[in-house]
Backbone bond lengths (Angstrom), bond angles and torsions (degrees), N, CA, C in turn:
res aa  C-N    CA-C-N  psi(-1)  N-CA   C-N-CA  omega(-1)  CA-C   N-CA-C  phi
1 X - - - 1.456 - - 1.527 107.53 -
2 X 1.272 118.91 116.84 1.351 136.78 165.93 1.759 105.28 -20.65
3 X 1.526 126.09 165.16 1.583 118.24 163.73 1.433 105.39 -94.44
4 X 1.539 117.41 -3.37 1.695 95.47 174.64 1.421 122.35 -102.34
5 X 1.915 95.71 -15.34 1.606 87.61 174.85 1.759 108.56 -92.27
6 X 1.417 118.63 -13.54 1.379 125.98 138.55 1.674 124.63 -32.97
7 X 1.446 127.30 -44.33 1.494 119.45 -170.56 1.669 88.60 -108.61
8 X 1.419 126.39 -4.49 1.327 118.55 157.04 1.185 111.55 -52.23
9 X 1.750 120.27 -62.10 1.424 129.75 -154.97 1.196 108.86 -57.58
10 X 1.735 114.18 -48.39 1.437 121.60 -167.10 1.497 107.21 -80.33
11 X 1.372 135.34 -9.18 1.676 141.02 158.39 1.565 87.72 -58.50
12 X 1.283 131.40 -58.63 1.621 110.43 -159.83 1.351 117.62 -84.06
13 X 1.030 99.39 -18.53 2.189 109.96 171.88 1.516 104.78 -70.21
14 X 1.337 105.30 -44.22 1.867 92.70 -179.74 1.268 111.17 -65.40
15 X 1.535 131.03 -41.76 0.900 144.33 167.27 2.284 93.27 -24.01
16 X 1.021 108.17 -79.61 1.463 101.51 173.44 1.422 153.84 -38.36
17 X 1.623 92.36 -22.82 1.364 137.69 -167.03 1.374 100.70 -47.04
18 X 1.464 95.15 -75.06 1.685 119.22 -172.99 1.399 110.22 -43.54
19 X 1.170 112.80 -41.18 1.908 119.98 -166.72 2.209 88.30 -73.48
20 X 1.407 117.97 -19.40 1.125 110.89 -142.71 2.022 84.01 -108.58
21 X 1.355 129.23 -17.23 1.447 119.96 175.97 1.541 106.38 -110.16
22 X 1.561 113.55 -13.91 1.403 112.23 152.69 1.485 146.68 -70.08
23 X 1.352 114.87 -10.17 1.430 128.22 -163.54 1.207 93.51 -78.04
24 X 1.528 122.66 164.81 1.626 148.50 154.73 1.282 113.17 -80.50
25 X 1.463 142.71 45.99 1.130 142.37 -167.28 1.468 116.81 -54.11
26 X 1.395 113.85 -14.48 2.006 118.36 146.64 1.474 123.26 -30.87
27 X 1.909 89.73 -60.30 1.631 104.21 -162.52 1.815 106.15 -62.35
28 X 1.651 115.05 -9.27 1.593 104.49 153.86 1.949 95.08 87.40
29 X 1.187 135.54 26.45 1.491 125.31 -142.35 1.703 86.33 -139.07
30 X 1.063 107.26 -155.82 1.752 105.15 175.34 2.079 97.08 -164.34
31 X 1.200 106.84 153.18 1.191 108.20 -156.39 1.812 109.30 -77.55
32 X 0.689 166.24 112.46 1.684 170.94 176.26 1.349 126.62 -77.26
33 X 1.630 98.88 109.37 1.452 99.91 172.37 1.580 98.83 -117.19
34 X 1.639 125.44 112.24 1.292 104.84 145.47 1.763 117.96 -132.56
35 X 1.409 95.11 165.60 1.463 117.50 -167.32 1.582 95.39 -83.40
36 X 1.697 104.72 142.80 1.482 95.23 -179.55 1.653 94.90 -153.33
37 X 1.328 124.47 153.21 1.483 119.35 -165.76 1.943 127.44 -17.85
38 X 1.239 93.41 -57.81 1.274 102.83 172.10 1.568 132.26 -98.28
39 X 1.323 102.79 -11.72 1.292 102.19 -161.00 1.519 97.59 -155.53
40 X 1.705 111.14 164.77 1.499 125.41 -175.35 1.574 92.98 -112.00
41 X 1.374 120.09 142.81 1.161 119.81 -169.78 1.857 98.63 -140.02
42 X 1.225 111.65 109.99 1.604 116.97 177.31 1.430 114.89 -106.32
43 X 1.125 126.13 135.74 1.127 149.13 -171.99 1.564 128.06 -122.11
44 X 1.341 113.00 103.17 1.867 107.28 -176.91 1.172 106.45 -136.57
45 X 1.506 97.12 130.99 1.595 100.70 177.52 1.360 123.92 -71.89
46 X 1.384 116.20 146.05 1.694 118.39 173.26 1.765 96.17 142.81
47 X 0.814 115.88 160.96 1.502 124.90 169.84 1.800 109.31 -106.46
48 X 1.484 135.16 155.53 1.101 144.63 147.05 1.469 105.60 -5.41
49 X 1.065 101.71 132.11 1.763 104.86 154.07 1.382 123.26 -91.75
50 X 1.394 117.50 -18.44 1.237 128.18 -177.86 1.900 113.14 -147.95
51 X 1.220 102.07 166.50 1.569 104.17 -176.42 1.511 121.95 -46.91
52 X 1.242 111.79 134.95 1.531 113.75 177.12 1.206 136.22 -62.29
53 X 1.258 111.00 -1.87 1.527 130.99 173.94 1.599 105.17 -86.55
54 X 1.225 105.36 -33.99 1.948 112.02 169.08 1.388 117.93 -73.61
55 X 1.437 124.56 -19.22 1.478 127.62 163.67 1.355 122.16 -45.28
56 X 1.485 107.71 122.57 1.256 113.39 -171.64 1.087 137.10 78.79
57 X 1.542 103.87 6.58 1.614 131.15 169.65 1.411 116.06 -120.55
58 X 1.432 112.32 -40.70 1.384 116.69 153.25 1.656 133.72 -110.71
59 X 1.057 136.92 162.47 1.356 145.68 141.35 1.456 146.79 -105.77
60 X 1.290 95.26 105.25 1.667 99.83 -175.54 1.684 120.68 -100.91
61 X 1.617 128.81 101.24 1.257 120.01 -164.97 1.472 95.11 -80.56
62 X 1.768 90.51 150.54 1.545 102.98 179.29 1.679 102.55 -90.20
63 X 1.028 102.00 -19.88 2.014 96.10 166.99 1.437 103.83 -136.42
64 X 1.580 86.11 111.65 1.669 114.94 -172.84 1.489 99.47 -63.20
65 X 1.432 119.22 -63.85 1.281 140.31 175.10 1.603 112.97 -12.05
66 X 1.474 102.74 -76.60 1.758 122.40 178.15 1.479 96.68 -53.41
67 X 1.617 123.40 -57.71 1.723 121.57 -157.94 1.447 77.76 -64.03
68 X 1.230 158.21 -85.98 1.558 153.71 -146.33 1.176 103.08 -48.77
69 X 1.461 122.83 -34.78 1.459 99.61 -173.56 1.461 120.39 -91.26
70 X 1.211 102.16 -15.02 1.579 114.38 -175.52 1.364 101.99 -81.50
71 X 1.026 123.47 -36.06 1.539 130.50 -168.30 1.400 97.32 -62.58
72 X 1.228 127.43 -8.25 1.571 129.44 172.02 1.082 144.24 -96.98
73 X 1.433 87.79 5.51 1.633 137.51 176.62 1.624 126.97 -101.39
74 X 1.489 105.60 164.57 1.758 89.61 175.54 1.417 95.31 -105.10
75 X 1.221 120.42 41.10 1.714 120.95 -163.11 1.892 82.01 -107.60
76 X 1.556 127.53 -40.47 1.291 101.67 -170.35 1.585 120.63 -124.44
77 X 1.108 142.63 112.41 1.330 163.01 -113.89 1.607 82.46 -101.01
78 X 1.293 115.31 175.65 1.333 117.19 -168.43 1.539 128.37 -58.99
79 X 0.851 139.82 145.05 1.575 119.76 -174.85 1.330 127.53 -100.95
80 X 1.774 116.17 130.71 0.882 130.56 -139.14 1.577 148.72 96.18
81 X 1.921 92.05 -12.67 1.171 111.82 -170.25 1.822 106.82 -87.31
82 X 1.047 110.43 16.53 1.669 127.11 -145.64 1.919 96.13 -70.05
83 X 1.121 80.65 -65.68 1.970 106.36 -163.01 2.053 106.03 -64.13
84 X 1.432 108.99 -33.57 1.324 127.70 -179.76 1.713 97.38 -77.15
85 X 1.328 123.38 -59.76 1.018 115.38 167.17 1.327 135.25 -36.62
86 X 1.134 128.24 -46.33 1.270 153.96 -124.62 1.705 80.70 -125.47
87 X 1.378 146.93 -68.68 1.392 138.04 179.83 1.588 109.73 -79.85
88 X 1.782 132.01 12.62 1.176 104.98 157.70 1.323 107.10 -115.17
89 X 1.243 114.14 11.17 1.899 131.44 159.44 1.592 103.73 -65.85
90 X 1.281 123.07 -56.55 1.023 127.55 -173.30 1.686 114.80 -76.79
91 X 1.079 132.77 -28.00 1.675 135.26 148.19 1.252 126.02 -60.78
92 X 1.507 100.69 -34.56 1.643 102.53 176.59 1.649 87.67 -76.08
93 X 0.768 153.22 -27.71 1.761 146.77 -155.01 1.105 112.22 -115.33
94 X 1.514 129.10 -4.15 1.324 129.00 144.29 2.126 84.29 92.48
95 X 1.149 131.70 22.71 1.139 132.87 177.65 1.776 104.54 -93.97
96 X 0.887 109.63 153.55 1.803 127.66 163.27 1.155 112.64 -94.79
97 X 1.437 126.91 143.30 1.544 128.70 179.58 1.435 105.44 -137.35
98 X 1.246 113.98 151.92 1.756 110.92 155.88 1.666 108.64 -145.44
99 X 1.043 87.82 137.75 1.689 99.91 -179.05 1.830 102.95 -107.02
100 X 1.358 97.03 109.04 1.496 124.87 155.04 1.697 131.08 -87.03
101 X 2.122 102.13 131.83 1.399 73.76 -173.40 1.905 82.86 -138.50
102 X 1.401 104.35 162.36 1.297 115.84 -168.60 1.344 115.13 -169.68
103 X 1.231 140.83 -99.75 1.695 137.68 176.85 1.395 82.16 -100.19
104 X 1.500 127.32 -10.99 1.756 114.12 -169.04 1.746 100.31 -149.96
105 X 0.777 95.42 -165.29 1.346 120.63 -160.82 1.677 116.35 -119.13
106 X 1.296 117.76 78.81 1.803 112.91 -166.01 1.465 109.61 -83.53
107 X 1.033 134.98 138.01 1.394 136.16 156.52 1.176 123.53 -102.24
108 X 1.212 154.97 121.17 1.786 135.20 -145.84 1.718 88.89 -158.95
109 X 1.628 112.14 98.85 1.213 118.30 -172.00 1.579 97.22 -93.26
110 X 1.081 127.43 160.93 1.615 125.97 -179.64 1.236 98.32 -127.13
111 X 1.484 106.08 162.17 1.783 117.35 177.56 1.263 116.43 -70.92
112 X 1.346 123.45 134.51 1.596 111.84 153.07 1.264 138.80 -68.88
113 X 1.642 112.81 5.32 1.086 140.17 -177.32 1.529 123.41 -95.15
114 X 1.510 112.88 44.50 1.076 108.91 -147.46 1.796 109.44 -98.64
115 X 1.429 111.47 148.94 1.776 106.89 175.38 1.016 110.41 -69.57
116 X 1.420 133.59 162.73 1.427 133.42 128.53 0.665 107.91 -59.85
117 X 1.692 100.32 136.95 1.638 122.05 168.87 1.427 93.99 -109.40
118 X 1.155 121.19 166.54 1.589 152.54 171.65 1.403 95.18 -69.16
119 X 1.315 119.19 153.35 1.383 123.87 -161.29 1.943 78.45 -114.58
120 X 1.409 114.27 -51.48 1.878 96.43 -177.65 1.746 100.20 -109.09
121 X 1.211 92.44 118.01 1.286 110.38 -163.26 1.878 87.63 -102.60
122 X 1.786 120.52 131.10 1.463 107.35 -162.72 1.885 101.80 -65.78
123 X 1.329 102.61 -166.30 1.063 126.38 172.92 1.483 131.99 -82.80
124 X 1.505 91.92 -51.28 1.429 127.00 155.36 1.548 137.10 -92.31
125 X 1.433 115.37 104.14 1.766 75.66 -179.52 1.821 80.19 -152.17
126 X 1.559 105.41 176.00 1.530 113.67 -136.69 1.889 99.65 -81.51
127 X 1.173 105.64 159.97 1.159 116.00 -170.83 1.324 134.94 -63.90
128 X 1.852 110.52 26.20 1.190 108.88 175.01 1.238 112.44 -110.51
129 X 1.681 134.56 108.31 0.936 130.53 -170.82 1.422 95.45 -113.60
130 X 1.466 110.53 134.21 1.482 118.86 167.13 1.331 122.24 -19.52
131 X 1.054 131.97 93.13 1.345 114.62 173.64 1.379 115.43 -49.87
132 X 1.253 124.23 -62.97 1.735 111.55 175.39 1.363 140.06 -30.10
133 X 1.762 95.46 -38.69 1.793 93.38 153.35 1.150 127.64 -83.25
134 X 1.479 128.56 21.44 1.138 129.13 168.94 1.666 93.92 -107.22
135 X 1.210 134.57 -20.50 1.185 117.66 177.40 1.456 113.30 -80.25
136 X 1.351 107.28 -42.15 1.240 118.77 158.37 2.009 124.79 -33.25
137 X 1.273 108.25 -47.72 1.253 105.29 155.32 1.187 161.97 -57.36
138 X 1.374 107.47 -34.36 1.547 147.70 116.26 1.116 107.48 -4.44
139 X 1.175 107.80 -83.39 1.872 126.94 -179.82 1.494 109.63 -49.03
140 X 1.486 116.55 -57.92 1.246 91.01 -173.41 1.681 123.80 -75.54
141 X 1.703 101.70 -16.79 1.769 110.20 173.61 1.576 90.99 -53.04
142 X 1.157 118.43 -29.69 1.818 100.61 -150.49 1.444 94.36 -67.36
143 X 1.233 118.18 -36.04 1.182 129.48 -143.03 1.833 114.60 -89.55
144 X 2.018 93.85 -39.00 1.653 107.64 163.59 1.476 104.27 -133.62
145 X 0.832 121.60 108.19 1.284 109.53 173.36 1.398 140.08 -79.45
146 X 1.666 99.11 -1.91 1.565 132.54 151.80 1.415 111.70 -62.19
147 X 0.786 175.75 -27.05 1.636 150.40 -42.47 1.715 79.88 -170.80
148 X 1.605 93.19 145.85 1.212 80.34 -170.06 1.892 103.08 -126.20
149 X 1.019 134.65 -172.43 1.545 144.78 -164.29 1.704 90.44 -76.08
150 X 1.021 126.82 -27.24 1.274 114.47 170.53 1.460 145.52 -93.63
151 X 1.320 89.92 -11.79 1.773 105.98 179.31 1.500 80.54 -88.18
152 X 1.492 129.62 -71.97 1.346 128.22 -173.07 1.718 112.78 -13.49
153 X 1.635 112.98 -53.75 1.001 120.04 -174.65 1.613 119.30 -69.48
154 X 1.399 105.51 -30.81 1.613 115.12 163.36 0.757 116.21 -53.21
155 X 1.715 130.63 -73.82 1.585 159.43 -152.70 2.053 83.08 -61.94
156 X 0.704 136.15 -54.25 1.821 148.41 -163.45 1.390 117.93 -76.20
157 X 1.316 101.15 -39.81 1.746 124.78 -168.48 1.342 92.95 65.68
158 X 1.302 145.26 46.75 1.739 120.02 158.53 2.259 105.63 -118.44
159 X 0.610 61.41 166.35 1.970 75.50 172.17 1.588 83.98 -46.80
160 X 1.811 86.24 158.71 1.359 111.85 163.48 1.563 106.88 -67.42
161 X 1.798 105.65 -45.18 1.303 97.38 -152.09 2.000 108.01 -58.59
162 X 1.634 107.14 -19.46 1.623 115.60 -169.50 1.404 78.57 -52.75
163 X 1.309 126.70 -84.72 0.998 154.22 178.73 1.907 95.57 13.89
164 X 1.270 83.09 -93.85 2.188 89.33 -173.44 0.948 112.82 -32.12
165 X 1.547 104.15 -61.28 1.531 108.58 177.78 1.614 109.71 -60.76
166 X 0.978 133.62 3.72 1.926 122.71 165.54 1.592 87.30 -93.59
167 X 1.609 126.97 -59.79 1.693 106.30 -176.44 0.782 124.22 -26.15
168 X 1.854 121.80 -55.69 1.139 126.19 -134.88 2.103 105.55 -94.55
169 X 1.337 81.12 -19.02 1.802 82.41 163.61 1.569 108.14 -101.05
170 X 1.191 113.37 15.67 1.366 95.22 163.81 1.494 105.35 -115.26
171 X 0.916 126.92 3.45 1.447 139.51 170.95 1.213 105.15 -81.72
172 X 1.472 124.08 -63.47 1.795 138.14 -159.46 1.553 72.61 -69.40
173 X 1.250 139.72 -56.74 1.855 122.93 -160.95 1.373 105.51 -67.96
174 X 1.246 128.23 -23.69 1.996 123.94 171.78 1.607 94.10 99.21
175 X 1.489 118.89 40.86 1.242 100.21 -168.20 1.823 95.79 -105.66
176 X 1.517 95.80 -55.20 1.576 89.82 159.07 1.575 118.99 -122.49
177 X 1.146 121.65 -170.49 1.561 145.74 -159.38 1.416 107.51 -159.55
178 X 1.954 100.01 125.93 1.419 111.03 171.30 1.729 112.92 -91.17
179 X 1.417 124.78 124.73 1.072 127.14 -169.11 1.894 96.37 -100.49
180 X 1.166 112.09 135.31 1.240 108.35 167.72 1.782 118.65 94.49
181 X 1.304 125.02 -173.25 1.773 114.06 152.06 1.054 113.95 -103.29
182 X 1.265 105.47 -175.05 1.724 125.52 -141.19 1.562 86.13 -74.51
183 X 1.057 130.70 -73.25 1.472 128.99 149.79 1.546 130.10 -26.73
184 X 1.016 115.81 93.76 1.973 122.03 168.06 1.630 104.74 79.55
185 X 1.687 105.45 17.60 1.650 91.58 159.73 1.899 103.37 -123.64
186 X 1.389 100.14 -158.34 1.806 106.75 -160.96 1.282 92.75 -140.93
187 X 1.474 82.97 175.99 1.690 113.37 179.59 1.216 110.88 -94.85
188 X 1.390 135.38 155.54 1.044 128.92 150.37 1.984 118.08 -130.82
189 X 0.995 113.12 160.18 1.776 109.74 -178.32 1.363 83.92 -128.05
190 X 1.722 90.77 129.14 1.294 132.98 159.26 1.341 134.45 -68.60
191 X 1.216 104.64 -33.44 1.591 132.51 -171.15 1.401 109.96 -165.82
């Protein structure tokens, strides 16, 4: 193997790194990357180590051990540089990101490939809603069940308003149920 498609390989392994000295390997779970129409959606368990206002200014690994050992490696790029990296990838690429945090840690990269949507999207409109974005919804409840009418609308690229109107027929069908208020409660799927 050549040394440039060699320091290629190891640019995309570090790329992994971070998800790999950050995890909660307690919480017993395994780390999640999946691809979904519009968007890449990553998932790692563990909560913040420190205040959320320090995100992305600092880095604290949850296994010191691994970050020390890797750091001895060309597998992990400077430390700390993780989160900066990772949002001027996504500016240079004309992508949207949002970083979610809760029992875990969401990363939800969006396409640069994005449609126009209609700026007045009706109120009403006829009763065929994609089924796939309703499975799609599903999917992402499975995944947060916090999740709120607006990431939904990110993660999808359509209006909020598609959005309700996909809840609300997935509700009237018994598929899921909102537990709680709109504020500090969840979703749940029924079926």
């Amino acid at each position: 193997m050549g040394k440039e498609v060699f320091k290629e390989q190891v640019k995309k392994l570090s790329n992994g790194v971070n998800a790999v000295i950050h995890f909660d390997y307690f919480l017993g779970d395994t780390i999640a990357i999946e691809k979904l129409k519009t968007s890449i959606v990553i998932n790692n368990k563990g909560e913040l180590l420190f205040p959320q206002k320090d995100f992305g200014k600092r880095s604290e690994a949850r296994n010191r051990l691994l970050a020390d050992l890797l750091a001895r490696t060309d597998l992990m790029e400077k430390a700390g540089t993780g989160i900066k990296r990772l949002i001027d990838a996504c500016k240079a690429n004309g992508n949207n990101y949002i970083f979610d945090f809760s029992d875990s840690f969401w990363v939800t990269i969006g396409s640069n490939m994005n449609e126009i949507v209609p700026e007045n999207v009706p109120e009403i409109v006829p009763e065929n809603v994609p089924e796939k974005r309703l499975e799609l919804i599903i999917e992402m409840i499975n995944h947060n069940n916090q999740i709120t009418i607006r990431k939904f609308a990110e993660n999808l690229n359509v209006d909020p308003k598609t959005i309700k109107r996909d809840l609300d027929k997935l509700k009237k069908d018994a598929r899921i149920k909102r537990i709680g208020p709109d504020r500090g409660g969840h979703w749940k799927v029924l079926r």
